[in-house]
C-alpha positions in Angstrom: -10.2 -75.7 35.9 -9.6 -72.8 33.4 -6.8 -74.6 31.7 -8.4 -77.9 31.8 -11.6 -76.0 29.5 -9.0 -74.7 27.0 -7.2 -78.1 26.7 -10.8 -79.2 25.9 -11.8 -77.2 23.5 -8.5 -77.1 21.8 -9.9 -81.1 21.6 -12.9 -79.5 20.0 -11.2 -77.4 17.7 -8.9 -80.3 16.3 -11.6 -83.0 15.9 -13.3 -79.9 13.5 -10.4 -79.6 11.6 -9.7 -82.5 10.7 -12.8 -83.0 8.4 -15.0 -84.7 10.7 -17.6 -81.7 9.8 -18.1 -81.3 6.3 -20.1 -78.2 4.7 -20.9 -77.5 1.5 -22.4 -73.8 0.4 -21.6 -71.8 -2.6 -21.8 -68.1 -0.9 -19.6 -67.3 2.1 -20.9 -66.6 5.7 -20.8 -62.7 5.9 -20.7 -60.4 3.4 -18.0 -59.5 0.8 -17.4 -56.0 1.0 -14.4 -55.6 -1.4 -11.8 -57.5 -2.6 -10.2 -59.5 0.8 -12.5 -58.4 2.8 -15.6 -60.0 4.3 -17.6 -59.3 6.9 -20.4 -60.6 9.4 -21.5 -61.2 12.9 -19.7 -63.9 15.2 -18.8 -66.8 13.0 -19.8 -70.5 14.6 -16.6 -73.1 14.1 -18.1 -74.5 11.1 -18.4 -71.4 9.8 -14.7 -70.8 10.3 -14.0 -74.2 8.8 -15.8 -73.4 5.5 -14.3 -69.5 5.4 -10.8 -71.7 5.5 -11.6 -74.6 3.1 -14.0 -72.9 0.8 -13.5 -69.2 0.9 -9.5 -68.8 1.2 -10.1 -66.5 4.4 -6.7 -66.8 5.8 -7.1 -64.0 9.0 -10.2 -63.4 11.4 -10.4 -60.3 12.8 -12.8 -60.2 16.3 -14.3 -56.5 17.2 -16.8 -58.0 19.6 -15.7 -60.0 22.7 -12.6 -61.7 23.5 -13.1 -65.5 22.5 -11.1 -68.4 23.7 -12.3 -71.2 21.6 -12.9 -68.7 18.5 -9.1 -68.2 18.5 -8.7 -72.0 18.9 -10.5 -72.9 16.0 -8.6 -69.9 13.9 -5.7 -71.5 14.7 -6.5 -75.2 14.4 -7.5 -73.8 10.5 -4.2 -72.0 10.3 -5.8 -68.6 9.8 -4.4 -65.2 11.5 -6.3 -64.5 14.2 -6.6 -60.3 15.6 -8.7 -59.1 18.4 -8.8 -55.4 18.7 -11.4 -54.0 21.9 -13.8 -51.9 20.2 -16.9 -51.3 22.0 -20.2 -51.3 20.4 -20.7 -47.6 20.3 -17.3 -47.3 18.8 -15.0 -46.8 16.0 -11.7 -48.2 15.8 -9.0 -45.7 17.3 -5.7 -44.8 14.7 -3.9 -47.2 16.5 -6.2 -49.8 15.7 -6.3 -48.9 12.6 -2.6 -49.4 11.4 -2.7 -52.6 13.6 -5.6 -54.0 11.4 -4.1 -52.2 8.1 -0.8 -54.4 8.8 -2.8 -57.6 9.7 -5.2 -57.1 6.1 -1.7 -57.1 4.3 -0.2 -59.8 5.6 -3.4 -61.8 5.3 -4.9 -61.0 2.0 -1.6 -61.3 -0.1 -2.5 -63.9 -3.2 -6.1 -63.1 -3.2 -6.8 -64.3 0.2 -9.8 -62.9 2.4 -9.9 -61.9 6.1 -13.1 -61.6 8.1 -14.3 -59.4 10.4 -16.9 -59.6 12.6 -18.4 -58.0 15.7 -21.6 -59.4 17.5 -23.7 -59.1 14.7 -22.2 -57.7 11.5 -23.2 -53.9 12.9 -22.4 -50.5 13.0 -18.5 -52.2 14.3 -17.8 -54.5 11.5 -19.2 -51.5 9.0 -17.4 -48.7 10.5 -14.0 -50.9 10.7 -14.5 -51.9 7.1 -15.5 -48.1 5.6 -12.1 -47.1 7.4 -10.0 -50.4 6.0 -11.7 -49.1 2.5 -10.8 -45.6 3.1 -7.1 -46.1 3.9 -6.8 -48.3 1.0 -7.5 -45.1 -1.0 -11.0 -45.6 -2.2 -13.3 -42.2 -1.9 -15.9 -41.9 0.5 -18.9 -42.5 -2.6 -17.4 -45.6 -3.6 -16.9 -47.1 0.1 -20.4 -45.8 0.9 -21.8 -47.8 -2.5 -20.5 -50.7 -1.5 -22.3 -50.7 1.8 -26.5 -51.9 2.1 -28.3 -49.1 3.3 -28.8 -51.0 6.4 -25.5 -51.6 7.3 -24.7 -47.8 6.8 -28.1 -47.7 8.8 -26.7 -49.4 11.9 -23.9 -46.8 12.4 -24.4 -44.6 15.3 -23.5 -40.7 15.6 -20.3 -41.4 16.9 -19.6 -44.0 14.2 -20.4 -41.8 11.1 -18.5 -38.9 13.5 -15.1 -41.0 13.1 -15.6 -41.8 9.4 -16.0 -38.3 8.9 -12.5 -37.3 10.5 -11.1 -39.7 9.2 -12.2 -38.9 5.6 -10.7 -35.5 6.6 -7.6 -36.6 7.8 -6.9 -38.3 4.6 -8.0 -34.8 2.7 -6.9 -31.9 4.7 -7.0 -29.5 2.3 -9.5 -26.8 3.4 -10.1 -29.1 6.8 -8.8 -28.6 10.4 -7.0 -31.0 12.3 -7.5 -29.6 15.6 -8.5 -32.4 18.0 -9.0 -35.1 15.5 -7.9 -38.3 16.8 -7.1 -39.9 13.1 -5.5 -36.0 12.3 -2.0 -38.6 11.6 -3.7 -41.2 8.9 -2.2 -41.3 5.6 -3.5 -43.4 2.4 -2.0 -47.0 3.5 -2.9 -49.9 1.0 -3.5 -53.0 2.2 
């Protein structure tokens, strides 16, 4: 039955691709938040379709739920396609972090754009996107400017908590890295 429901929507996912939808807009779905990156809550296929076709996005990235057919359509448009398991109250872990850094990389090169999403553009996709900004060298003031106050609004304690140790992972000097879980982060641009 399973199988049968995936063979299905991969039916889905190539009648979408090949045109039979059509959108037109002039701003992406999401939000740019720097240069290759967008981000946004869950994207509906057609908003896949016009990331790919309008927007060079050439990688999704999926913080929220795992998603069959969302992976489908990702690959029916020939973007990258990552899901890393971070729960709502959560920020990316180090490992996570140098998975996503390699992913942005190798989907960004030539001015192309990745998305990332969690359910609804939230404290997730803003945290994830503070630390992708951070790593790429930019200083806390710069990555906070680019953020709306209500995205940096919708991070919880722990959130801010794991920006915060990762900002001082990436500036020891005069900091302690005694129990900090990103205490092995170094500057890696993407």
């Amino acid at each position: 039955m399973a199988l049968a429901l995936i063979l299905l929507l991969g039916l889905a996912k190539l009648v979408v691709s090949q045109g039979i939808i059509k959108v037109h807009s002039t701003s992406p779905p999401g939000r740019a938040v720097a240069a290759g990156l967008l981000i946004g809550g869950v994207p509906t296929d057609v908003d896949l379709q016009e990331l790919a076709a309008g927007f060079r996005v050439d990688g999704v990235v999926n913080l929220s739920s795992p998603d069959v057919a969302e992976q489908v359509t990702a690959a029916s448009l020939h973007q990258g396609y990552l899901y890393l398991a971070v729960r709502p109250d959560a920020a990316p872990t180090w490992r996570q972090l140098r998975v996503l850094v390699s992913f942005m990389r190798g989907h960004t090169a030539a001015g192309a754009l990745v998305y990332l999403h969690d359910d609804g553009g939230g404290g997730r996709a803003v945290t994830t996107a503070a630390m992708l900004l951070l790593l790429r060298g930019q200083a806390w003031p710069a990555v906070s400017a680019e953020m709306t106050p209500a995205e940096l609004g919708s991070l919880c304690e722990c959130q801010r908590l794991a920006i915060k140790r990762l900002r001082s992972a990436l500036h020891p000097i005069g900091h302690s890295s005694a129990g900090n879980p990103y205490a092995a982060a170094r500057l890696d641009p993407w």
